[in-house]
Residue, then its C-alpha position, 0 to 999 in steps of 0.5 A: x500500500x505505502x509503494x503505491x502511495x509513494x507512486x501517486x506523490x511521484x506522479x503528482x509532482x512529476x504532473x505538476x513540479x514546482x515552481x522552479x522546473x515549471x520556470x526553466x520550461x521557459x527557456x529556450x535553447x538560448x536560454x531565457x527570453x528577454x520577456x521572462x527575465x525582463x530587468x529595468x536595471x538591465x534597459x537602463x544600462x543600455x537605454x541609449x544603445x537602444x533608443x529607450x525612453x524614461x517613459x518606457x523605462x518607468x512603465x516596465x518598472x511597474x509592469x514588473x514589479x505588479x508582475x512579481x507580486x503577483x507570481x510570489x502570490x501565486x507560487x505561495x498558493x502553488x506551494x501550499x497546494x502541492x503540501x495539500x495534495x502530499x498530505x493528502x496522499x500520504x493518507x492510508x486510504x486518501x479521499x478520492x474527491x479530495x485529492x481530485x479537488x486539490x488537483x484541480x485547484x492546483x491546475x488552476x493555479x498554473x494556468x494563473x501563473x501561466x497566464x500571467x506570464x503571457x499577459x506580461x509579455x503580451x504588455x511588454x511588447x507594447x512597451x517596448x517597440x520592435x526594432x528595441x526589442x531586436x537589439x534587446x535580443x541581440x544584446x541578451x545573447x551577446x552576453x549571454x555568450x560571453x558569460x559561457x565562454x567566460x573571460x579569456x576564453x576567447x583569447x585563448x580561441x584566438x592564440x590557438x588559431x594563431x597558433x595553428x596557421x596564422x592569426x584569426x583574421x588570417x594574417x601572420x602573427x606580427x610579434x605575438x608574444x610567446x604562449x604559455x604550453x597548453x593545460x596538463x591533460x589536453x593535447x597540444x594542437x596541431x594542424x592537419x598534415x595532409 
């Protein structure tokens, strides 16, 4: 009886996860959008690169800030119906209609979220004109990339090309200061002999 039990906890929270599994579904291979991570901090750094206005920036402020209240409000709801529903289930022989009733409430309550997600992307939209919302992008993954690569990565990618034929633009090295040797455990590199 306790295995079957411990089976429908398992399913429920494989059905519904919380809060922060069912946020990553928001991500794309990028990773985040601009409009799930939307930052005013972020837009007043590059207000003048993106042609922002202080209008726009003040209108994201409040849209994000009446945004986060209301996703705190209702992961606190999504958390204490989860609670119920273990709770529930956790019962030698769990009432049917109410654990189905929790389950509802619980499915209404993502569809809340959800909702709100959308219906602030949909307002951040109309804040924040097309061609801003390009360049945000662009932006976004830009530093995204540099955050992957880390710094000095890509240094490291150009004195490899260096040193395998030339600089990155193809140009001979011109007094490129001496390398230091590889890392231990990765072979040296070195270019094809064919």
């Amino acid at each position: 009886m306790k295995t079957i039990i411990f089976a429908s906890v398992m399913l429920a929270l494989l059905l519904f996860p919380p809060a922060p599994a069912r946020a990553q579904e928001m991500q794309g291979p990028q990773g985040p959008s601009f409009e799930t991570t939307m930052n005013p901090a972020l837009l007043e750094e590059v207000q003048v690169e993106l042609g922002i206005t202080d209008e726009q920036i003040a209108a994201v402020k409040e849209l994000v800030f009446t945004r986060q209240r209301e996703a705190i409000r209702l992961r606190a709801a999504v958390q204490v119906a989860e609670l119920d529903l273990r709770h529930a289930l956790d019962a030698d022989k769990p009432n049917r209609e109410s654990v189905m009733k929790i389950l509802g409430d619980l499915e209404e309550l993502w569809t809340k979220l959800d909702r709100s997600n959308v219906e602030m992307v949909l307002k951040l939209k109309e804040i924040i004109k097309p061609e801003q919302q390009k360049k945000l992008r662009d932006l976004m993954k830009k530093k995204a990339r540099e955050q992957r690569q880390g710094p000095g990565r890509e240094r490291a990618r150009e004195r490899r090309e260096t040193k395998e034929g030339g600089s990155p633009s193809g140009a001979p090295p011109s007094g490129a200061p001496d390398e230091p040797p590889p890392p231990q455990g990765e072979p040296d590199r070195q270019p094809d002999a064919r």
